[in-house]
C-alpha positions in Angstrom: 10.6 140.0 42.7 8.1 137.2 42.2 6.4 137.6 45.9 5.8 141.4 45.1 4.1 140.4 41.7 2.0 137.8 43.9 1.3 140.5 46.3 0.1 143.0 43.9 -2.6 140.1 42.4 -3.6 139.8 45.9 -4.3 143.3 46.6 -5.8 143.8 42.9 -8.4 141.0 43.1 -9.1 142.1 46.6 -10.0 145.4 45.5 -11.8 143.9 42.8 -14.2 142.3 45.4 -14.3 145.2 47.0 -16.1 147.1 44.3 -19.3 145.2 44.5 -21.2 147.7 47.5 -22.8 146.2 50.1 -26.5 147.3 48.4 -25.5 145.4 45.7 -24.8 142.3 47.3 -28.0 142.5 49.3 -29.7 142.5 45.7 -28.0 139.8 44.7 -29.2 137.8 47.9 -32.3 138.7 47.6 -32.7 137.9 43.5 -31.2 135.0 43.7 -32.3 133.5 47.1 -36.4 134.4 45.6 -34.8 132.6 42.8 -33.5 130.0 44.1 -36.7 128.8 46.7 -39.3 129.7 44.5 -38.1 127.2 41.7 -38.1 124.5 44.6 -41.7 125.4 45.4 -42.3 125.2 41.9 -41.1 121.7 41.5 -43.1 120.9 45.3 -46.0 122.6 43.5 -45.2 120.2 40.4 -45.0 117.3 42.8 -47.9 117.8 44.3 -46.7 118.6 47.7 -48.1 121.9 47.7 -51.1 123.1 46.3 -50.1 126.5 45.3 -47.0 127.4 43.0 -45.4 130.3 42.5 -48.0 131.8 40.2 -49.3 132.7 43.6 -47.5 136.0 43.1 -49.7 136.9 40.4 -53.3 135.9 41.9 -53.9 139.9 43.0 -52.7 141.5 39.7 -53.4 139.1 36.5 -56.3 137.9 35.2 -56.5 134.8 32.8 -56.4 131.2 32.9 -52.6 131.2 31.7 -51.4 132.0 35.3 -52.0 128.7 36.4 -49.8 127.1 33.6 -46.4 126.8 33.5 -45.9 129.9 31.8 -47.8 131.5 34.5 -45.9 129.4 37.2 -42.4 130.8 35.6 -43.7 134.1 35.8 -44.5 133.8 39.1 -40.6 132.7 40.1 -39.8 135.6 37.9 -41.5 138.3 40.0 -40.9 136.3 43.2 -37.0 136.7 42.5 -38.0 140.4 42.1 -39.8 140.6 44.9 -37.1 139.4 46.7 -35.0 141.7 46.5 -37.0 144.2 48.7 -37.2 141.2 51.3 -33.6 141.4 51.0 -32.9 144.8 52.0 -35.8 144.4 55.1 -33.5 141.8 56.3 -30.9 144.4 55.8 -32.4 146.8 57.3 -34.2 145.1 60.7 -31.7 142.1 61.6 -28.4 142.3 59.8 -26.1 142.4 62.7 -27.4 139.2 64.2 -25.3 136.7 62.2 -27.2 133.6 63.7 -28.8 130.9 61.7 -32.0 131.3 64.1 -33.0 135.2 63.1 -33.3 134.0 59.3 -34.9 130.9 60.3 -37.7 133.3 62.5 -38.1 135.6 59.7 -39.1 133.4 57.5 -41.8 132.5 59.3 -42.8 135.6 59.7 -42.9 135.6 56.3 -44.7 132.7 55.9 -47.5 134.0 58.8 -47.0 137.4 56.6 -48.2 135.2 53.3 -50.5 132.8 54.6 -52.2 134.8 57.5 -52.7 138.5 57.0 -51.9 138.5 52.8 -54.3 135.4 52.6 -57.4 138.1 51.6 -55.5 139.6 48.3 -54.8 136.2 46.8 -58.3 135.0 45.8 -56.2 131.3 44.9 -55.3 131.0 48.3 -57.2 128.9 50.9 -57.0 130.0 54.6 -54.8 128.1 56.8 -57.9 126.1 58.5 -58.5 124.6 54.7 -55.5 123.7 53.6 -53.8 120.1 53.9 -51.0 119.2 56.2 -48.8 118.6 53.5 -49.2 122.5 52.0 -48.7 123.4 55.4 -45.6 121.9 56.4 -44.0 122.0 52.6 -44.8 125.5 52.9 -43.1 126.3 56.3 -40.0 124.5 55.4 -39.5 126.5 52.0 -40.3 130.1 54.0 -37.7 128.6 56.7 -34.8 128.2 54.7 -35.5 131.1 52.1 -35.6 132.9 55.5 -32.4 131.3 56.4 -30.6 131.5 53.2 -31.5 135.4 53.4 -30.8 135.9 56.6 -27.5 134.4 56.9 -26.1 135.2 53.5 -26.7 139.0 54.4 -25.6 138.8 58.3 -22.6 137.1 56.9 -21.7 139.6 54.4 -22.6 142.3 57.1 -19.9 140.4 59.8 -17.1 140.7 56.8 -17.3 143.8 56.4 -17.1 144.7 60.1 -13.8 143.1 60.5 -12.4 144.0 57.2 -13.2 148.0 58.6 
């Protein structure tokens, strides 16, 4: 009698994870790796290993002196995290199947040649590549790399359990 009980937990907290969609996972990848990466390039930024935070985000759309703040910096993470989340499902969309650490690693730089090279003109806080110190450069990189990892393999992974689990 006790192994059916134990059987019936199984099945009911399987079906439990089952209930979260596969969108909604993406989401949560996306949220929380933007979250996640964009608070360590906040504390680079605070460091001084960077020479743009997160407020970044924000140079386009806000105007003001209390973007480059804290506050301004924590908004930026905010809407980074947001942003995310549609980086997320483009991951989803162009490269899920591919659960390899080396596709998340090459889109985020992409991402980072994205940000840096063809975004540069929208964010008037934002030095072209040529001007900007080696220690930007590379900080910068290796945050884009393992956001793009983190993304890329969270989803694929995700992706690869559901494949076998049809």
């Amino acid at each position: 009698m006790e192994v059916d009980s134990l059987q019936k937990q199984y099945v009911e907290r399987n079906k439990q994870e089952e209930q979260m969609s596969f969108a909604a996972k993406v989401a949560l990848i996306g949220l929380f790796g933007g979250l996640i990466w964009s608070l360590i390039g906040y504390f680079a930024f605070y460091f001084h290993f960077i020479r743009v935070g997160p407020a970044l985000a924000l140079m386009p759309f806000v105007l003001g002196d209390w973007k480059d703040t804290y506050i301004g910096q924590l908004v930026g993470v905010a809407v980074i995290s947001v942003l995310s989340i549609g980086v997320a499902f483009l991951y989803k969309l162009v490269l899920q199947k591919i659960n390899k650490l080396w596709a998340g690693i090459g889109f985020g730089l992409v991402l980072w040649v994205l940000v840096f090279y063809v975004l540069n003109p929208i964010f008037p806080g934002l030095k072209s590549v040529t001007n900007l110190d080696l220690n930007s450069i590379i900080t910068s990189i290796c945050l884009y790399v393992l956001y793009g990892a983190f993304i890329g393999y969270s989803i694929s992974y995700e992706y690869a359990e559901r494949q076998e689990n049809v």
